[in-house]
N, C-alpha and C positions, 0 to 999 in steps of 0.2 A: 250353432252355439253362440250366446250373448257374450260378450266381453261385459265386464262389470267391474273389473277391477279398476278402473282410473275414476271411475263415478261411486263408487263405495268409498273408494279412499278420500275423496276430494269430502265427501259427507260428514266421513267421522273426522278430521278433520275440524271441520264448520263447528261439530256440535263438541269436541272437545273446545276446541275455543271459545264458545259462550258458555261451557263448562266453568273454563277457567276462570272467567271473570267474574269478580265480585258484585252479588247483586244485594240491596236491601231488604228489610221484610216488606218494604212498598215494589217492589219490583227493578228498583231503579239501578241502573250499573255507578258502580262508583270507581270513578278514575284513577287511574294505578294501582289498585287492588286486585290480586286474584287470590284462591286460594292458601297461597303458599308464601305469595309475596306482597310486598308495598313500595312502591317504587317513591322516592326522594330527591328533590332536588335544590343547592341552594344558589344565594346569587352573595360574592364579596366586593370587596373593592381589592383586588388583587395587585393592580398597577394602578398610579397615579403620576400624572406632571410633576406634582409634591415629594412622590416617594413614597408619600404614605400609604399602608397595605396593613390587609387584614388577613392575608392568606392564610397566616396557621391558625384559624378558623375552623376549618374544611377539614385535617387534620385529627380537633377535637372532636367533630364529628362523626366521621369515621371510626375513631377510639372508641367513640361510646355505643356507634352502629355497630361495630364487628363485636363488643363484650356482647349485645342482646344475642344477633344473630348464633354465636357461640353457644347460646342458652336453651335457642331455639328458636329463638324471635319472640314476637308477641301473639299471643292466642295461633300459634301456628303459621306465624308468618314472619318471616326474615325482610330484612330491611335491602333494598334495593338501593345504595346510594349511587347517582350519576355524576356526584361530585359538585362542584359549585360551579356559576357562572360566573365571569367579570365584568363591572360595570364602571370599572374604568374612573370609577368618583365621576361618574356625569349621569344625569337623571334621568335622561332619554334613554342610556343604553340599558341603567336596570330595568325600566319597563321593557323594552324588547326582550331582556334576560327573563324574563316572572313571567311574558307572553309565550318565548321560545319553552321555556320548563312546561308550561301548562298546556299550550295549544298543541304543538309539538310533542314533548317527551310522553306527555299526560303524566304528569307525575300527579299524587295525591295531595303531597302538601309540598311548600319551603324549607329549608331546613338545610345549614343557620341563615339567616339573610341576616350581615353582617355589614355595612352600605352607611356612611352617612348622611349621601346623598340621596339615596335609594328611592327610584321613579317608580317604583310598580305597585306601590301600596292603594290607588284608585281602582287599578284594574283586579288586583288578588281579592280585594272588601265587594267589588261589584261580582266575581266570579264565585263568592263563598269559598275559594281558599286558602286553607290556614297557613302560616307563615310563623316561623319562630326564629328569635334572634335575641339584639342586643337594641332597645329602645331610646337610641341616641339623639331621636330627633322627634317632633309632632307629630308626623306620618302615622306615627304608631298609637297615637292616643286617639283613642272615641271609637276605636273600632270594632269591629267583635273576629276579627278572624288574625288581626297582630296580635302575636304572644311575644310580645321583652321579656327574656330570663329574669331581667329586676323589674318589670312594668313599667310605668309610662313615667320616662323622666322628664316629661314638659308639660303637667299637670296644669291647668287653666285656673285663674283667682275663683278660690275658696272648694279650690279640690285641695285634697291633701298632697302637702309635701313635705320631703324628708327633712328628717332632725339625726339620722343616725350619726353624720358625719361632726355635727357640732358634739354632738355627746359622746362619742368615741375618745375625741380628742380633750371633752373635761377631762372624764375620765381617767384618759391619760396622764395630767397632770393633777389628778387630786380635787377636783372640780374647778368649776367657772366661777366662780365668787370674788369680784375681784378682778377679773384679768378681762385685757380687752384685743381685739381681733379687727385685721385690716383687710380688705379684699381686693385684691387687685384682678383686674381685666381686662381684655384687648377690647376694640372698638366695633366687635364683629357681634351679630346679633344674638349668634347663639354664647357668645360671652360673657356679654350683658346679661344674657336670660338667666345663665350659671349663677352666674353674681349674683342676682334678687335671689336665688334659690336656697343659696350655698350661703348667703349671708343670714337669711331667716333661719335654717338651719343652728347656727351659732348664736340665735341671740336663741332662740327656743330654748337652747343648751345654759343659756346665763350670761354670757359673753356681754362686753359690753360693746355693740361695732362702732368702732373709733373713723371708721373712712372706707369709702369705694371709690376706685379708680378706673373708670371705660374710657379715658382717653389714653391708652396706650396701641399704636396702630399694629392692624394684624394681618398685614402684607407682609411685614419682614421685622427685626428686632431693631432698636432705635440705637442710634450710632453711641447718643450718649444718655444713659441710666441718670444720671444724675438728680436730673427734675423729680425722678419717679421715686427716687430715694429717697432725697430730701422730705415728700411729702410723707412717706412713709414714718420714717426716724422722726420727724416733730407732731405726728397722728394724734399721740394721746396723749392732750392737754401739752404739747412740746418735747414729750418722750416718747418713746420708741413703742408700738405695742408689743403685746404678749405672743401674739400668733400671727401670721402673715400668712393668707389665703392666696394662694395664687390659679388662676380658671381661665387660664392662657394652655392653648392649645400648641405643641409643638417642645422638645427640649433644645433647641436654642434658645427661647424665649426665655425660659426658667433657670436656665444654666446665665443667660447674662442678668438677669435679675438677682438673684441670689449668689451669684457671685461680689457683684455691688455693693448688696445689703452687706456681706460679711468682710467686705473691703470699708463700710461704712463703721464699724464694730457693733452690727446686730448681733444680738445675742438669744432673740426667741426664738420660737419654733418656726418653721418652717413647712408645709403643705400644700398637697395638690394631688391632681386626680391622676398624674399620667407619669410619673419618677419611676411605678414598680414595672421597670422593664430591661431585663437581663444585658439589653444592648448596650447602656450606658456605661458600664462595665469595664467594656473593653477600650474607654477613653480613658486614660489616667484625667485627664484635665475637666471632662466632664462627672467623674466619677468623685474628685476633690468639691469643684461645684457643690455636687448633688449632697456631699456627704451632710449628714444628720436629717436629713429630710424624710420627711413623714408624709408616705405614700397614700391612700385611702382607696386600694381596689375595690368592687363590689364583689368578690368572691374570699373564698378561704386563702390566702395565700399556699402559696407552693412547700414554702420551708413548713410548714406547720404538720404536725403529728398525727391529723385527728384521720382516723381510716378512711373518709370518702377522699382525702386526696392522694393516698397510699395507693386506692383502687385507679385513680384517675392519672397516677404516674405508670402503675401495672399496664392498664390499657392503650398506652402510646407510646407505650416500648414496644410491645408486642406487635403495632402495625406499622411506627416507625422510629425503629431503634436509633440513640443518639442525638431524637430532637430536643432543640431547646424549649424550653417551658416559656409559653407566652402569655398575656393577657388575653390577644384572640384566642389564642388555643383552645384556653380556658372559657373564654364564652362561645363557641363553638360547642363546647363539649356539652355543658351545664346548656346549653338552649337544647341538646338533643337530647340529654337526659329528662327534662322537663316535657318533648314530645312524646318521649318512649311514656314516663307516667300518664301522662292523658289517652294516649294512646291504647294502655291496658286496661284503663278506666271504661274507657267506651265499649269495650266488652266486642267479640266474634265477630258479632253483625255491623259491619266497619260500612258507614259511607261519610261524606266528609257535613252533612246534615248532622247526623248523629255525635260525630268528633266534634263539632260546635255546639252542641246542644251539653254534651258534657264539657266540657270548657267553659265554658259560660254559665254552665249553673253550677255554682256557688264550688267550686273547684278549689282545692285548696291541697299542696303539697311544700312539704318541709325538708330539707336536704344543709347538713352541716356544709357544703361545699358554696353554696351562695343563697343560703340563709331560709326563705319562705316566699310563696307565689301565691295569691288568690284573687281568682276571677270571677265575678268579669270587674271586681272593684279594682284592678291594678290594670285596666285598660284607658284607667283615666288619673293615678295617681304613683308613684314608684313605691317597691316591695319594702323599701325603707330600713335596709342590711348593708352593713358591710364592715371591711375590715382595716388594722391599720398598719403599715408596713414602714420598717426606720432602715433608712440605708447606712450602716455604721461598720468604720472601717473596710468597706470597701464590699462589703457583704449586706443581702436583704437577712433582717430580722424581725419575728411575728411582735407586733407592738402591741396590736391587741386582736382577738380571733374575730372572727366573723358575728357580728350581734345585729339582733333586729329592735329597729325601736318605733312608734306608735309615731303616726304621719301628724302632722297639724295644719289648719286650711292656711291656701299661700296669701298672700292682703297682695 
């Protein structure tokens, strides 16, 4: 009698497993796909020398992975997330992180890659896999397989750049007719870059820019404000201007700045990209600081009413009850949302060939939570949305919702 049972099973076996795995209609297997699933991976800055972290990122993600998976997935398949990598804000580790997820896990795509730093964007573009995040740096622009939930926010002279932010902030006061805007920055490159960006922005708007300032150093905050003030308060024609830009990274920087100015008796507005965040909160002294300033996140704010962020508090109770609401969070979330749409865009027949092929042609998706995406024209210019946030009395309040406005080429 033949024994056959260990050479049967070992068979089926074999042929369930290239069962399982997802092929093309060209033949070809595609990595981290099988039937039923899609395997995900992302990379953050979780720890830094700095402090600074993007963890609750990963979080968002999650949230918005477990609401699909609930659904059913996409075209029959559930999301596999294996969580994020840390790259420690150093560029060599995210490349090893984007190699480990790819070579390794075989995951299909990134998802969020949340990274300032972030090293692994030569090897993902030369491997054809797609990546989604937050577009905080060059890395992400020119490429066809980085997806920034807002597109490319380091847009090269005479691609388009955003004006949302100057006109948010007319807006807010009745228009720009009139009134004039200062920008202040640290001496660090990508601050500089803000400043040309952020300045054009506001003249776009009508503003009239009174002063920039890149000599304020971005190792640590300067003992004495003074110099900086002064220039500020005498900016426009010897008066004070109307709005004070600030595109300094960190709240120490901003909390001794604008502390300053209101010890100086400023009395205009106040703005910056980085005030809408829960932790400031719990400093009385930096909370006094901060007060009256006007945030400008690029999503829907938290406090606001409109259903997708109802949904998108729903889904991170549900996987992690009691978190606080962050700005990573929130673009964790909104970068996975934006995967899962392209994702069921591409339709059954998944390989990461075809997920580029629709992403890149003429791709276009709208979500009241962080405004409007289209590709592949926002791999070279930002989606040009966002919102405005006033920290008053000790509380974040919706200043203005989330709006998209028409890019203009940068000079």
């Amino acid at each position: 009698m033949v024994r056959r049972g260990p050479v049967v099973l070992m068979v089926a076996l074999l042929v369930a497993g290239c069962a399982a795995q997802q092929k093309g209609a060209d033949g070809t297997a595609a990595p981290g796909v099988t039937d039923t699933t899609i395997k995900i991976g992302g990379v953050l800055t979780k720890t830094s020398a700095s402090g600074y972290s993007t963890k609750d990122a990963e979080v968002g993600a999650k949230a918005r992975f477990e609401r699909a998976n609930a659904a059913g997935g996409v075209h029959g398949r559930k999301i596999e997330f294996l969580g994020a990598e840390d790259d420690a804000q150093d560029a060599a580790k995210g490349d090893a992180a984007a190699k480990k997820l790819v070579q390794k896990d075989q995951v299909f795509a990134l998802v969020p890659v949340h990274a300032p730093n972030f090293g692994g964007a030569a090897f993902l573009e030369q491997q054809g896999v797609p990546w989604f995040g937050w577009a905080t740096g060059p890395q992400w622009c020119g490429t066809k397989t980085g997806f920034g939930y807002n597109g490319c926010l380091a847009p090269k002279q005479g691609a388009g750049s955003q004006t949302w932010w100057g006109r948010q902030v007319a807006e807010l006061l009745g228009g720009a007719e009139g009134k004039s805007v200062y920008v202040q920055t640290s001496d660090s490159s990508g601050s500089k870059y803000g400043g040309t960006t952020i300045s054009q922005s506001f003249t776009a708007a009508g503003f009239k820019l009174v002063g920039v300032n890149s000599g304020l150093p971005a190792a640590a905050p300067p003992p004495d404000w003074l110099p900086y003030v002064n220039k500020i308060m005498t900016s426009n024609g010897g008066r004070a201007p109307d709005v004070v830009v600030s595109v300094i990274a960190g709240t120490k920087f901003n909390v001794g700045l604008y502390a300053a100015l209101k010890r100086a008796g400023y009395q205009g507005m106040l703005t910056d990209a980085t005030s809408y965040d829960v932790a400031i909160l719990q400093d009385p002294a930096t909370a006094q600081a901060l007060e009256g300033v006007i945030a400008a996140p690029m999503f829907e704010p938290f406090e606001s009413s409109a259903p997708e962020i109802a949904q998108l508090k729903q889904d991170v109770e549900k996987v992690a009850p009691g978190t606080r609401l962050t700005q990573h969070l929130a673009i964790g979330y909104w970068a996975a949302d934006i995967f899962l749409d392209m994702l069921d865009k591409t339709g059954k027949d998944l390989t990461r060939e075809r997920f580029l092929a629709t992403g890149n042609g003429s791709y276009a998706y709208e979500n009241a939570g962080f405004g409007r995406i289209q590709y592949p024209k926002d791999h070279t210019e930002p989606n040009g949305c966002g919102a405005l946030v006033k920290l008053e009395k000790g509380a974040f309040q919706v200043a203005k919702n989330m709006k998209c406005f028409d890019n203009v080429p940068l000079k």
